[in-house]
C-alpha positions in Angstrom: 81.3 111.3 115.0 84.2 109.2 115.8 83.8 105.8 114.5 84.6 104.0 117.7 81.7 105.8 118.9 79.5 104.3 116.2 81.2 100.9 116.8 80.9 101.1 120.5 77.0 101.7 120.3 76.7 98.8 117.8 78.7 96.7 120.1 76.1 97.9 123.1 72.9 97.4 121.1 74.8 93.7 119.8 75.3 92.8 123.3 71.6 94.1 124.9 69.9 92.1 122.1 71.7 88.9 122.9 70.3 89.5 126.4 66.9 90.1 125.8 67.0 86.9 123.7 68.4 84.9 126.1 66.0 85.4 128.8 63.3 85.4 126.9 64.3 82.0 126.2 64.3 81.3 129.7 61.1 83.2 130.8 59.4 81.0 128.5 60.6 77.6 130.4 58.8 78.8 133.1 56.0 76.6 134.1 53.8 79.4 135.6 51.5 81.7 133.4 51.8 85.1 135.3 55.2 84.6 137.8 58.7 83.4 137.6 61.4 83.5 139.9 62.9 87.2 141.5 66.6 87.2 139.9 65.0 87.1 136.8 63.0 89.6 137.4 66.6 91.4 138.5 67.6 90.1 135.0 64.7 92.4 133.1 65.5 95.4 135.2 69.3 95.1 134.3 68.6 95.0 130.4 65.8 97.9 130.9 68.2 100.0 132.7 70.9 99.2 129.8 68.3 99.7 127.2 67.2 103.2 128.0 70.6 104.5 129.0 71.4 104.0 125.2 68.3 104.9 123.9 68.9 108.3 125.9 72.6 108.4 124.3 71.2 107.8 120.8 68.3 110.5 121.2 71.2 113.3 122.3 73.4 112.2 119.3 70.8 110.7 116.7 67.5 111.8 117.2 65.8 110.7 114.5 67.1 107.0 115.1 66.1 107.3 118.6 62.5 108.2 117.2 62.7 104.7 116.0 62.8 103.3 118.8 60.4 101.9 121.3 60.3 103.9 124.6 60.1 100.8 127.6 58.9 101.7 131.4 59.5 99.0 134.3 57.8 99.4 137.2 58.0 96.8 139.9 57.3 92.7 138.9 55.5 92.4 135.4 53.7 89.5 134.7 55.6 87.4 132.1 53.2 88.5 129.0 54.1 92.2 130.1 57.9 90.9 130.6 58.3 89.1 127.1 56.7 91.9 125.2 59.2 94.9 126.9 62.1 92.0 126.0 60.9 92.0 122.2 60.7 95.8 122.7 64.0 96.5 123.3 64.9 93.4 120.9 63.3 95.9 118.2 65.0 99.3 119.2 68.4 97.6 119.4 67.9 96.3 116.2 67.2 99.8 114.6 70.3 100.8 116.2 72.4 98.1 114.9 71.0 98.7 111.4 71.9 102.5 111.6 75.4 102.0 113.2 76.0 99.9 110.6 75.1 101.7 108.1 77.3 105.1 108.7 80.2 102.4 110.2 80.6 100.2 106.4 81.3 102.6 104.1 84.7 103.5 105.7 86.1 100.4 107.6 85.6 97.2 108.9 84.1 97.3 113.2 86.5 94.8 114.1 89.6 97.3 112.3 88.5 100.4 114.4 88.6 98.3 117.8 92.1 97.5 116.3 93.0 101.2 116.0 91.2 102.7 119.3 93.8 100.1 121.0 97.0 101.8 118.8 95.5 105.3 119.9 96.1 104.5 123.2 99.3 102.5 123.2 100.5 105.6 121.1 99.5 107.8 124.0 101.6 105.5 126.1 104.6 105.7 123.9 104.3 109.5 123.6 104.3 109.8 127.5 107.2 108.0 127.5 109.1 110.4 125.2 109.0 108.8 121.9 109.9 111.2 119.4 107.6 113.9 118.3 107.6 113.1 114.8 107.2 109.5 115.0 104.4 109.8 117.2 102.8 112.8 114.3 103.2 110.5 111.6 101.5 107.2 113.6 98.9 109.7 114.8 98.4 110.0 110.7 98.3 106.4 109.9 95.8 105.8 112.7 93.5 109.0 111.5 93.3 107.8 107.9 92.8 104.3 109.0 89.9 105.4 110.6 88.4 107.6 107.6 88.7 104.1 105.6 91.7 105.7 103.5 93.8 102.2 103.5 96.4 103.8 100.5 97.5 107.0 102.7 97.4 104.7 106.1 99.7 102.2 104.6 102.3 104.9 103.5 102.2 107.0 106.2 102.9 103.8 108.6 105.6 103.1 105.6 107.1 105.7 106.4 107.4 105.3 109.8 108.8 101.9 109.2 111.4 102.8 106.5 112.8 106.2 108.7 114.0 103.9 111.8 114.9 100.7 109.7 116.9 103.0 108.1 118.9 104.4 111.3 119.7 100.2 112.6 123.0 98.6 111.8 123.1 96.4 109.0 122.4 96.2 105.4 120.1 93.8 104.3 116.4 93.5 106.8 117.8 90.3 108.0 120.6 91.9 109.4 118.9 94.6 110.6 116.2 92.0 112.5 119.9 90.3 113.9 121.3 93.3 115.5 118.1 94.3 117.4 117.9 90.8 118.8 122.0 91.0 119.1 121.4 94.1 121.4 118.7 92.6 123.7 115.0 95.0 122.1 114.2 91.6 121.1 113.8 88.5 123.0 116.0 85.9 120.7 112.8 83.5 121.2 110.5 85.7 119.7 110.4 84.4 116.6 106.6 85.9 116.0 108.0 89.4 116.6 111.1 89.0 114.4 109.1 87.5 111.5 106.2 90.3 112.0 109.0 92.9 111.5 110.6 91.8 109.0 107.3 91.2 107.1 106.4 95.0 107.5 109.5 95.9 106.3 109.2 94.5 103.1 105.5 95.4 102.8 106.5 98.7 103.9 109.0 99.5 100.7 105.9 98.1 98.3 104.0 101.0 99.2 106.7 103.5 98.9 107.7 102.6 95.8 104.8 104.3 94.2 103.3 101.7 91.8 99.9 102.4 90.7 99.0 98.4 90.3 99.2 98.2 94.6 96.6 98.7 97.0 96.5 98.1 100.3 93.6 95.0 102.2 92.8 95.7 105.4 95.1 92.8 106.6 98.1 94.9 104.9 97.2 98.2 107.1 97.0 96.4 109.9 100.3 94.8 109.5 102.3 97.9 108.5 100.6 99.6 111.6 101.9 96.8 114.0 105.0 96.8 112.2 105.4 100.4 112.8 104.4 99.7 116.4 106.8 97.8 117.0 109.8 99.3 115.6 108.8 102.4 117.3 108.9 101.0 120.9 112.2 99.5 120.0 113.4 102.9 118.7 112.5 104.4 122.0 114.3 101.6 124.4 117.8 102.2 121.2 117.1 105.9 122.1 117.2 105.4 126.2 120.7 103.8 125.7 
């Protein structure tokens, strides 16, 4: 199971949960013991609807999580005993969710770094329509699968690699120089100072990691800039390549 999968159905059940709460907390201002007003009751029917479409998703791809999970039935206006107690209901099956999500999702990487690397997938899918050569695009197809297995040493070097192949095919000597003549031929806005200073720190990350010292490991912060860092000089590579 693909991890943005996992991520995707924690992000639902996160979201769902945050729902439930919140108009619980609203059903409860309500000054009347048995009604309150109709968009709220639109409200519960949204969050049931939500609820059991991923309850139905979990049970095709998890069943025994599903199992854990409280089965919830709407039929027309509830009174607002029945309506708190299907809220806490689904409150409880997102929660198992979450748990269960979470736990296949730590052990390999962060939530926040696979949304990261679903958006590179499909930028890379981008860059590869638009012709960008087939082994650039193989190796950052690479970085962004080990990435996603947690494996932050192979990601790094793989996107390293990337990095040091097309530095090494741009005038100059020195990365400053390099960073110069790509600004000097117009792949880089002169004003960009962010995009300048984000290459030129993947390039000198980039090298630490090829130089094959056992005392360095990659942090997820270093993956991520490597990756951009291959990104980026990758697009550029393909607007040099166009010329």
């Amino acid at each position: 199971m693909r991890l943005e999968v996992l991520v995707a159905a924690y992000t639902r059940a996160t979201k769902l949960i945050e729902a439930a709460h919140e108009l619980k907390d609203d059903l409860k201002k309500e000054t009347f013991l048995y009604s309150y007003p109709f968009q709220e009751q639109l409200r519960i029917e949204r969050i049931v609807n939500e609820y059991e479409a991923l309850r139905s998703w979990i049970m095709s791809k998890f069943y025994n999580i599903s199992e854990h999970m409280p089965h919830v039935t709407l039929s027309g206006f509830v009174r607002l005993g029945e309506a708190l107690a299907i809220l806490q209901d689904i409150i409880i099956g997102c929660e198992v969710v979450r748990k269960s999500m979470e736990t296949m999702i730590r052990p390999s990487v962060e939530p926040e770094l696979v949304d990261k690397l679903g958006s590179l997938r499909k930028e890379l899918e981008k860059l590869e329509n638009a012709g960008l050569d087939v082994m650039v695009v193989k190796n950052l197809k690479e970085a962004i699968m080990e990435a996603e297995h947690g494996h932050r040493l192979a990601s790094a070097m793989v996107a390293s690699r990337v990095i040091c192949t097309i530095i090494d095919g741009l005038e100059g000597k020195e990365d400053d120089e390099k960073v110069e003549y790509l600004v000097r031929v117009g792949v880089i806005p002169r004003d960009r100072k962010d995009i300048q200073r984000q290459i030129l720190t993947a390039m000198r990350l980039s090298r630490n990691f090829l130089a094959h010292k056992m005392s360095i490991f990659p942090e997820t912060s270093d993956v991520l800039t490597l990756l951009g860092g291959a990104f980026n000089l990758s697009k550029i590579w393909l607007k040099l390549s166009k010329r």
